[in-house]
GUFIBA-142050 format. One record per residue: residue number from 1; y negated, x, z negated of N, C-alpha, C in turn. Coordinates in Angstrom, 3 decimals, always signed. Each point is the difference from the previous one (the first is absolute). Example, Ala and Ser with C-alpha at 12.3 -4.5 7.8 and 13.67 -1.06 7.14 Angstrom:
2
{1,{+5.690,+13.190,-7.800},{-1.190,-0.890,+0.000},{-1.200,+0.900,+0.000}}
{2,{-1.050,-0.350,+0.720},{-1.190,+0.820,-0.060},{-1.090,-0.770,-0.730}}
REM end
This chain:
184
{1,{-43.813,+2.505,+15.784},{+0.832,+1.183,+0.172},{+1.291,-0.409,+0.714}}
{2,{+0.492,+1.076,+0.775},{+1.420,-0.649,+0.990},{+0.908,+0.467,-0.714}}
{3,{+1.352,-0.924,+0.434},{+1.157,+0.001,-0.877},{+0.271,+1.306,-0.290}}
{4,{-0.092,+0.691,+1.294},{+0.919,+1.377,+0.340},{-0.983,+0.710,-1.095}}
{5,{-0.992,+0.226,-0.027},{-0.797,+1.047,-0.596},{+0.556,-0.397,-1.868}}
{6,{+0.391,-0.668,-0.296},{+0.678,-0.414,-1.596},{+0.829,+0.380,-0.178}}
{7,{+1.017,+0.078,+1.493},{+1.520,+0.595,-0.243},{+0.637,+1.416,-0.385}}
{8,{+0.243,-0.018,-1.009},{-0.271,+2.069,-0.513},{+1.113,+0.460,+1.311}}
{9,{+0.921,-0.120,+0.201},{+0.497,+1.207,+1.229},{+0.333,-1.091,+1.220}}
{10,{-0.958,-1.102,+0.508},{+0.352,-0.697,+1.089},{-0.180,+0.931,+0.631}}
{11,{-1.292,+0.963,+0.427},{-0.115,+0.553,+0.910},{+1.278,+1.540,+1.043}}
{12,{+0.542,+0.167,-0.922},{+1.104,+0.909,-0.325},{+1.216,-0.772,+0.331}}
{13,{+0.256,-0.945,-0.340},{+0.930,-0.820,+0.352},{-0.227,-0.796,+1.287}}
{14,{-0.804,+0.018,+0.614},{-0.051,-1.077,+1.444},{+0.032,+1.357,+0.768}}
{15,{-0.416,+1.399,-0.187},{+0.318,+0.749,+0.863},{+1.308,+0.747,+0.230}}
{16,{+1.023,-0.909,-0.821},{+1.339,+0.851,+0.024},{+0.444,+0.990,-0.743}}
{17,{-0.969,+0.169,-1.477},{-0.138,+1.551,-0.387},{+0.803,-0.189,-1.300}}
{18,{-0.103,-1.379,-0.358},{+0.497,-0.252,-1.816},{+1.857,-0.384,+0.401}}
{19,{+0.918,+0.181,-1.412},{+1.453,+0.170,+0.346},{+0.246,-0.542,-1.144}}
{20,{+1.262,-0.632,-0.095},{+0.569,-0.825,-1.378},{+1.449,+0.345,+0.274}}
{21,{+0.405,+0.828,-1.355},{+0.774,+0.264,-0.080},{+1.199,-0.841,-1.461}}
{22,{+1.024,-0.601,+0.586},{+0.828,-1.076,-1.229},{+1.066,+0.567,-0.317}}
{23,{+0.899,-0.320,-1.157},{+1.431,-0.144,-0.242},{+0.519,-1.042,+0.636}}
{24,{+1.005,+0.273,-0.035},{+1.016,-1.329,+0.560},{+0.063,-1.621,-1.419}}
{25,{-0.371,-0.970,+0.353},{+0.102,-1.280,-0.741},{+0.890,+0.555,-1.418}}
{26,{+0.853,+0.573,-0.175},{+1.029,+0.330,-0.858},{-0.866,+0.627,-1.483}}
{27,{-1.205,+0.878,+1.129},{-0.696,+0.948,-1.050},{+0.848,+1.424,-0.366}}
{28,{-0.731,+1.158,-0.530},{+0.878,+1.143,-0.581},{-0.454,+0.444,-1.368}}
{29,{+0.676,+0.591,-0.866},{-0.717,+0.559,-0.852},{-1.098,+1.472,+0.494}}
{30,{-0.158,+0.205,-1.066},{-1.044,+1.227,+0.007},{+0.069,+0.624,-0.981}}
{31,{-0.311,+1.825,+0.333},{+0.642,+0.983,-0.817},{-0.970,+0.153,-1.265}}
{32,{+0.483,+0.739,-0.705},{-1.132,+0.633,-1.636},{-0.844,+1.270,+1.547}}
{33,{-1.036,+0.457,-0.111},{-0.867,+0.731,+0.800},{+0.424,+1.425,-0.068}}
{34,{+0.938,+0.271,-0.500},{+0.754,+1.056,-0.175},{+1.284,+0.042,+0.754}}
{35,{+0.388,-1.179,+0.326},{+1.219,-0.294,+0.508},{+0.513,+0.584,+1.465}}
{36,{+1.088,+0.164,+0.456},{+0.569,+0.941,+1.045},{+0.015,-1.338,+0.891}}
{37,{+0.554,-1.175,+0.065},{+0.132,-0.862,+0.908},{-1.782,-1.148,+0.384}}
{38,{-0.330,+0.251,+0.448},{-1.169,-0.216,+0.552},{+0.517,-1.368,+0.870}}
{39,{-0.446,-1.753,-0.364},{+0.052,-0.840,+0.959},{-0.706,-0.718,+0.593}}
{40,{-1.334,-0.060,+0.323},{-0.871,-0.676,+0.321},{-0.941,+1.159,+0.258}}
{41,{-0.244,+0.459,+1.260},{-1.152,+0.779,+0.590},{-1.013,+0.310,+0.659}}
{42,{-0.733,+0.540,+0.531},{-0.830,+0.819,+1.218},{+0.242,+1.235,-0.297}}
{43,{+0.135,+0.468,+1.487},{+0.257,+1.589,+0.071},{-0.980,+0.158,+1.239}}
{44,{-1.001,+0.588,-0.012},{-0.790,+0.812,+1.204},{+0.516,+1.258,+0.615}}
{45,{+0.712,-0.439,+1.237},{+0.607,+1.254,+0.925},{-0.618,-0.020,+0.969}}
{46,{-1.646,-0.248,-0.148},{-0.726,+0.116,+1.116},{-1.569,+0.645,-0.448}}
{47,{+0.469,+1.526,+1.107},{-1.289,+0.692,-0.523},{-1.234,-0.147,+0.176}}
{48,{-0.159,-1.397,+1.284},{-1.323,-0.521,+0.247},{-0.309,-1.159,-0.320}}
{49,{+0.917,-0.490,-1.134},{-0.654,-1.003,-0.404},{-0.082,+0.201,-1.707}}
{50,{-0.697,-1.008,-0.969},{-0.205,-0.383,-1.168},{+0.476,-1.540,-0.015}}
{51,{+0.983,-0.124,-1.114},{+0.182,-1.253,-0.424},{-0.811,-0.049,-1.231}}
{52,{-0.974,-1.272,+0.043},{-0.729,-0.438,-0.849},{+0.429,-1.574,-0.635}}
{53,{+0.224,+0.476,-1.136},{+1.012,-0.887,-1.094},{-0.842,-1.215,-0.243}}
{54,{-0.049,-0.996,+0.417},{-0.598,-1.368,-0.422},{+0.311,-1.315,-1.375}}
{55,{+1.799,-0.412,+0.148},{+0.056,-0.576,-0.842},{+1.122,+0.205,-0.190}}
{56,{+0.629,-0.402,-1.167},{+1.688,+0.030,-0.626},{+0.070,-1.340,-0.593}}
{57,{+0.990,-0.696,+0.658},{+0.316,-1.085,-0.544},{+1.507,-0.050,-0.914}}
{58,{+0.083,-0.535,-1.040},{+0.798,-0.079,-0.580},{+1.162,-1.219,-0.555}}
{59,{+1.036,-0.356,+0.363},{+0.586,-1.800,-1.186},{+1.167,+0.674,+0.065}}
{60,{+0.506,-0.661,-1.316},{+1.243,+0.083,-0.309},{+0.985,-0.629,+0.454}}
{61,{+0.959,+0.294,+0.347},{+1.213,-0.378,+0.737},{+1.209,-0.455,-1.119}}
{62,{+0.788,+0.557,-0.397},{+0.862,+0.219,-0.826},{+0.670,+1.248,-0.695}}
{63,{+0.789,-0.590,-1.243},{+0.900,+1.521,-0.353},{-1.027,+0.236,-1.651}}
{64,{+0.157,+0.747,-0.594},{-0.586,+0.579,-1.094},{-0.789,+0.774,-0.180}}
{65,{-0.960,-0.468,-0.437},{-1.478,+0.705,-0.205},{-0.464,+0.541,-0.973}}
{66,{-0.218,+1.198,+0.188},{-0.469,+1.517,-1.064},{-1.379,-0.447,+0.090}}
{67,{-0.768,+0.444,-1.206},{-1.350,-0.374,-0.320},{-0.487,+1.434,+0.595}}
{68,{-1.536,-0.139,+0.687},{-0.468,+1.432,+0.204},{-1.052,-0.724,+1.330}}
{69,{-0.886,+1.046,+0.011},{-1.039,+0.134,+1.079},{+0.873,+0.301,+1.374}}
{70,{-1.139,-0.078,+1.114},{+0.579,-0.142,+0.903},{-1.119,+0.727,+1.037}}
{71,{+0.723,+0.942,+0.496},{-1.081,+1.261,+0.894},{+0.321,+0.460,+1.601}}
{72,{-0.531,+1.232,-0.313},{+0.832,+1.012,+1.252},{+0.100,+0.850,-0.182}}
{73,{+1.153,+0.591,+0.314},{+0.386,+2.079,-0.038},{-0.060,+0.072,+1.472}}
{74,{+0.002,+1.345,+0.507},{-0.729,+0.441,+0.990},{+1.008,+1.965,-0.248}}
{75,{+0.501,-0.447,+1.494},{+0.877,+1.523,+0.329},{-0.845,+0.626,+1.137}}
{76,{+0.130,+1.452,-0.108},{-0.447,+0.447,+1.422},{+1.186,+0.753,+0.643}}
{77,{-0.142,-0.516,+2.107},{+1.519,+0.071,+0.492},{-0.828,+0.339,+1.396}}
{78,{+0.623,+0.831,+0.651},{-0.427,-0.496,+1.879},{+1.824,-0.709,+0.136}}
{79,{+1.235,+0.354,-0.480},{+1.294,-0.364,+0.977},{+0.263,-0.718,-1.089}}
{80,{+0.832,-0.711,+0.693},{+1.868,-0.022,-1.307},{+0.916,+0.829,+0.652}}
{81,{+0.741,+0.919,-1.014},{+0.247,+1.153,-0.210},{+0.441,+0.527,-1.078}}
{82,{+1.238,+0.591,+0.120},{+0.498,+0.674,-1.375},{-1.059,+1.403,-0.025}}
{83,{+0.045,-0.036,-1.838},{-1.260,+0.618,-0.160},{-1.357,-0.162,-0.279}}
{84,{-0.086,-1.550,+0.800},{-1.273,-0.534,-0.079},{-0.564,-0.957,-0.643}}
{85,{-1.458,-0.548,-0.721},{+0.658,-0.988,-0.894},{+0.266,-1.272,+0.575}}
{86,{+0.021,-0.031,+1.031},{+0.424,-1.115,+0.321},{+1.519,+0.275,+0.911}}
{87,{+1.039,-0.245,-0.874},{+1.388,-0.044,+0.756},{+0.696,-1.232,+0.589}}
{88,{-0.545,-1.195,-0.173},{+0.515,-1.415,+0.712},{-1.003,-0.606,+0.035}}
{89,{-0.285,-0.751,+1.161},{-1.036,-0.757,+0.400},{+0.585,-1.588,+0.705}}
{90,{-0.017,-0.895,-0.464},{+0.107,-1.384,+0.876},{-0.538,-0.843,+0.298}}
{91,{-0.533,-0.155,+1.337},{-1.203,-0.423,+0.819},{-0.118,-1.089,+0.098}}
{92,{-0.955,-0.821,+0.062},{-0.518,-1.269,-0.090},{+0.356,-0.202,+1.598}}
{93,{+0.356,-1.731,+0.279},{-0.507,+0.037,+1.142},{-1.164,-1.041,+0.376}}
{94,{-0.241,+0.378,+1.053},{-0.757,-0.674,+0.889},{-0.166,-1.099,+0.463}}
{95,{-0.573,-0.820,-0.596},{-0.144,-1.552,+0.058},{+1.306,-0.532,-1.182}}
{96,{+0.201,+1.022,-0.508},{+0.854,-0.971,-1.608},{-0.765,+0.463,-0.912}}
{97,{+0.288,+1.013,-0.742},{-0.863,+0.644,-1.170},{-0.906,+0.529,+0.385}}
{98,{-0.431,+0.106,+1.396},{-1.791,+0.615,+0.437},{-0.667,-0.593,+0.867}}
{99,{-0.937,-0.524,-0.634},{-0.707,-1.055,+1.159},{-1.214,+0.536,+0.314}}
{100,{-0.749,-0.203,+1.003},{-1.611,+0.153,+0.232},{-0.605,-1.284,-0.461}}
{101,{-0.715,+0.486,-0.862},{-0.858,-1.003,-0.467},{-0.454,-1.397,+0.970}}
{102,{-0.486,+0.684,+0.872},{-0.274,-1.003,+1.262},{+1.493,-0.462,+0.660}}
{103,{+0.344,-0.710,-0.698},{+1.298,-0.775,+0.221},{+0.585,-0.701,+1.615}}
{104,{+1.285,+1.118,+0.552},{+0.213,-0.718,+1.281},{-0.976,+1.576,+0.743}}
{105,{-0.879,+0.416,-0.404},{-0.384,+0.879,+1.057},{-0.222,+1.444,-0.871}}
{106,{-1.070,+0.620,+0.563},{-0.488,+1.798,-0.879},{+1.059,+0.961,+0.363}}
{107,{+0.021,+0.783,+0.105},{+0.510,+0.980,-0.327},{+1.449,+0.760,-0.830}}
{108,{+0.701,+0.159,+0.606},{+0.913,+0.911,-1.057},{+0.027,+0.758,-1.133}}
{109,{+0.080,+0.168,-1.405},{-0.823,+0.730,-0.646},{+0.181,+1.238,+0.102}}
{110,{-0.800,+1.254,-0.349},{+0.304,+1.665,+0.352},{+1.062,+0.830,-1.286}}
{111,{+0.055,-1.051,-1.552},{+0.180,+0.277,-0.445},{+1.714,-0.341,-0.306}}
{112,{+0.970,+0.550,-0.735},{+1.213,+0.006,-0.279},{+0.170,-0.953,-1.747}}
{113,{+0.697,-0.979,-0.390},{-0.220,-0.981,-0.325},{+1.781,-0.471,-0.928}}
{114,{+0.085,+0.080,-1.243},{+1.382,-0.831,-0.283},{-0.212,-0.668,-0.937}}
{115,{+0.447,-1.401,+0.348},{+0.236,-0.587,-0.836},{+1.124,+0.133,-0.936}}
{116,{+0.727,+0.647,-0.226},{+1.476,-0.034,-1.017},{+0.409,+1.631,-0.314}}
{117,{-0.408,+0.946,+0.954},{+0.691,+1.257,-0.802},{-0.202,+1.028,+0.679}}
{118,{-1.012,+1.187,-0.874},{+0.036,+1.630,+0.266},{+0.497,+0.722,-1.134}}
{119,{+0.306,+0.807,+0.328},{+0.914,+0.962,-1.443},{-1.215,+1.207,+0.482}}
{120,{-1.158,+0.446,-1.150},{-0.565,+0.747,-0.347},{+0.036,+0.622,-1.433}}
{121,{-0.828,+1.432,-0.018},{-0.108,+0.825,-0.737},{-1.385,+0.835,-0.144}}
{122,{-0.456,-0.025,-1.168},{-1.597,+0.955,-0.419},{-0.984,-1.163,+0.104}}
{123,{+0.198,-1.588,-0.100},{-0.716,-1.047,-0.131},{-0.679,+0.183,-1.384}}
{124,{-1.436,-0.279,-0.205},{-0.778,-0.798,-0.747},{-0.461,-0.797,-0.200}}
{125,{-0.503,-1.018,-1.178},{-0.705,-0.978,+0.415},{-1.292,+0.428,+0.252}}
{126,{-0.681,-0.850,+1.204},{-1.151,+0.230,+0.062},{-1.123,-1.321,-0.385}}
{127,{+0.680,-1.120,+0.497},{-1.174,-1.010,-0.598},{+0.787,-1.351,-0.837}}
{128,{-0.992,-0.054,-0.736},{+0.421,-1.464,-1.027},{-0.730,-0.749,+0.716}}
{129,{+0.519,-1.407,+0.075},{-0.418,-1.102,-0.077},{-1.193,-1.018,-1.002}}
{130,{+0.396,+0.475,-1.128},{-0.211,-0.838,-1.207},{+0.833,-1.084,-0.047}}
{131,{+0.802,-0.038,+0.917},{+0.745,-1.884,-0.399},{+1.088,+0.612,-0.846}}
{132,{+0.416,-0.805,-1.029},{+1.502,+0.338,-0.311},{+0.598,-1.322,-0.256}}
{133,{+1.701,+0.661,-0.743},{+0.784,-1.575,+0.149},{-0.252,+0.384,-1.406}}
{134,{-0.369,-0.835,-0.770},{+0.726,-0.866,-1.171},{+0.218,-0.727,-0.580}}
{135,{+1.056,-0.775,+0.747},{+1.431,-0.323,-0.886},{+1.086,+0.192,+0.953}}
{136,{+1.423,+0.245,-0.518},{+0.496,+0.488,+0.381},{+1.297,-1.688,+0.101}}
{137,{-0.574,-0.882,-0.470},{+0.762,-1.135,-0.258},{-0.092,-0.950,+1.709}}
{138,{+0.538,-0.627,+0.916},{-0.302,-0.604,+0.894},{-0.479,-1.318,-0.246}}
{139,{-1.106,-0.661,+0.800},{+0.058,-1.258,-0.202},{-1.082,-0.727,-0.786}}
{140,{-0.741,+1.322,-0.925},{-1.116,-0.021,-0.597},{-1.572,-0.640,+0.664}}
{141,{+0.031,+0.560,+1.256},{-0.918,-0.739,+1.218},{-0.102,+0.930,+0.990}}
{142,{-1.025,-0.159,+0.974},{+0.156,+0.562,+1.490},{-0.027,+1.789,-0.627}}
{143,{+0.754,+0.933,+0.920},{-0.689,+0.943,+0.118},{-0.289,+0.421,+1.466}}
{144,{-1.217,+0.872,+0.087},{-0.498,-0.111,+1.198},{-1.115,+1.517,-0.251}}
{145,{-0.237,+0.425,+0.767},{-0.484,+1.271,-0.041},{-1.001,+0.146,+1.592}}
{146,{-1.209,-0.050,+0.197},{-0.144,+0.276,+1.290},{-1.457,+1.024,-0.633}}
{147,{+0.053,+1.413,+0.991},{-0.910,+0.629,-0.795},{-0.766,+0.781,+1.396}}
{148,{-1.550,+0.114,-0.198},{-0.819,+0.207,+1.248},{-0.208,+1.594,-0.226}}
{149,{+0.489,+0.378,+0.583},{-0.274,+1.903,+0.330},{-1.456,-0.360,+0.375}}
{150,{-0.192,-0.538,+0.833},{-1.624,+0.032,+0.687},{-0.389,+1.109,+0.715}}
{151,{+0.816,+0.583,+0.250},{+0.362,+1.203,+1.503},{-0.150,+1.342,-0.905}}
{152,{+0.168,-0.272,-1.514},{-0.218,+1.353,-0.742},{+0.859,+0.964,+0.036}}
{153,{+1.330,-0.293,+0.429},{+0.984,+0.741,-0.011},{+0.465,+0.447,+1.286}}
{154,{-0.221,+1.141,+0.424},{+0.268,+0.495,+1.426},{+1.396,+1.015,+0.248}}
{155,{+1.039,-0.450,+0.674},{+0.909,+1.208,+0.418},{+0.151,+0.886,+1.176}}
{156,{-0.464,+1.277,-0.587},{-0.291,+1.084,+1.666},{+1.780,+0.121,+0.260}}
{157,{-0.154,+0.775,+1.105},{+1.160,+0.165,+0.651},{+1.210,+1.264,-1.231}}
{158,{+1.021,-0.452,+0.197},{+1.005,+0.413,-0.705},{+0.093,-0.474,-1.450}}
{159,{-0.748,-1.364,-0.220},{+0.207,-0.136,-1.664},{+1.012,-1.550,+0.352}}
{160,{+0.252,-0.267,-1.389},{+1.030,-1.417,+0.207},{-0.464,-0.461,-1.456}}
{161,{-0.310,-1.283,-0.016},{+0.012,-0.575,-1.153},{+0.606,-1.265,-0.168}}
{162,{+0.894,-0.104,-1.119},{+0.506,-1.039,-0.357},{+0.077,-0.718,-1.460}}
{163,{+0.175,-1.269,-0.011},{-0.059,-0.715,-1.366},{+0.610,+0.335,-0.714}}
{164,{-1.106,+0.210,-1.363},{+1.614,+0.519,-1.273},{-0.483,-0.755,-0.836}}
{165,{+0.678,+0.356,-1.172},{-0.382,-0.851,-1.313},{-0.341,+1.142,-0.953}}
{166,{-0.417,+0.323,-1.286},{-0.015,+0.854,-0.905},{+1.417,-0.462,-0.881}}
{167,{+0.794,-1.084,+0.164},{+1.567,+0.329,-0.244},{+0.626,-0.942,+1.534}}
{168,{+1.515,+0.950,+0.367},{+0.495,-0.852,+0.807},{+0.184,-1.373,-0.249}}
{169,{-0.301,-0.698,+1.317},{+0.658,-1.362,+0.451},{+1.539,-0.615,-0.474}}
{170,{+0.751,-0.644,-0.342},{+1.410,-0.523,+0.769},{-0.412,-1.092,+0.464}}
{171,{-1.146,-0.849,+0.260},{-0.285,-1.401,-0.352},{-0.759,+0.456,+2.147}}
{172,{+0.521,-1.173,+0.110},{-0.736,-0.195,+1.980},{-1.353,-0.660,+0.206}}
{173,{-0.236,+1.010,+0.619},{-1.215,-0.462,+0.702},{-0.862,-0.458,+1.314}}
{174,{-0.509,-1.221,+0.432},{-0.278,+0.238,+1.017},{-1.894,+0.403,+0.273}}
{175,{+0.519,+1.377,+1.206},{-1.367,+0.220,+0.496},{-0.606,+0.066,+0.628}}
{176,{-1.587,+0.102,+0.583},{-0.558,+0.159,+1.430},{-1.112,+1.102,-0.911}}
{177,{+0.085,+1.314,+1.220},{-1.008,+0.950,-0.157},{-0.924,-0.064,+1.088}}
{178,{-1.542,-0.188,+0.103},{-0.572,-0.240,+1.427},{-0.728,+1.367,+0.090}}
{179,{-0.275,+0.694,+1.190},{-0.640,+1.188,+0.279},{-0.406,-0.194,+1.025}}
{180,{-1.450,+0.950,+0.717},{-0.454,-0.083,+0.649},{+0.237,+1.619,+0.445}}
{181,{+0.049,-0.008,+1.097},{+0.138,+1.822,+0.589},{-1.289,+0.098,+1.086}}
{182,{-0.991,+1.077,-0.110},{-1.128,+0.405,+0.707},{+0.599,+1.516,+0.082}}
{183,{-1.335,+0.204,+1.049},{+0.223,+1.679,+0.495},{+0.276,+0.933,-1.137}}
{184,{+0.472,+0.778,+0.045},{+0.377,+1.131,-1.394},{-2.005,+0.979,+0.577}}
REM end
């Protein structure tokens, strides 16, 4: 059997299609899934495409750590806009916090992207993980979180989803979200 045919999204990724999205080295926290400040995202502002959710990687950075699972809430938005639930948006860029998978080349991604901060409203959670933290003590041993969507989780155009916890963060995190975007 050939390498490529083993590789779950090589094929997706050598054509420019898969995207990795990070925090900055520093890491951020992350909200309770209820929460108004939203920091770690995908937002689909593109009506012909689908972002298809692959993996969430997770380590701890620093700062103080609340015990709790670790998910996604999910707003629906076309702008930012007073009024809308999405009123602040801050964009990843391009070749720092958003890379093409195929590293050095691919594509731009279609989708809108922050690593550190949207101020939303009418969020739910929509998916658990199953991972959670507990302990809340540092130093105990690695924590590390990397969890395979396996392309189950799809965002059509105008939704945004971002990492929450079932209680807020104060404690930093660093992350990479990878997605793949095909035709809507």
């Amino acid at each position: 059997m050939a390498l490529a045919s083993r590789l779950k999204y090589f094929e997706d990724a050598k054509l420019g299609r898969v995207f990795i999205g990070s925090t900055a080295v520093a890491g951020t926290a992350f909200p309770i899934s209820t929460g108004t400040a939203a920091t770690f995202g995908l937002w689909n502002t593109d009506p012909n495409k689908l972002a298809v959710l692959l993996r969430l990687n997770v380590g701890y950075t620093s700062g103080t750590i609340a015990l709790g699972e670790i998910g996604l809430a999910n707003v629906s938005a076309t702008a930012v806009a007073t009024g809308s639930n999405i009123t602040a948006f801050t964009n990843g860029v391009l070749g720092t916090t958003i890379r093409n998978a195929r590293i050095g080349q691919g594509e731009a991604s279609s989708m809108r992207f922050t690593p550190s901060a949207a101020t939303v409203v009418g969020n739910t959670a929509c998916y658990w993980t199953g991972s959670s933290i507990e302990s809340a003590t540092e130093g105990l041993g690695i924590f590390t979180m990397s969890h395979d969507f396996d392309g189950a989780v799809v965002v059509p155009y105008g939704e945004f989803v971002f990492v929450c916890g079932s209680v807020a963060q104060t404690g930093l995190f660093t992350m990479s979200l990878v997605w793949a975007e095909v035709d809507a």
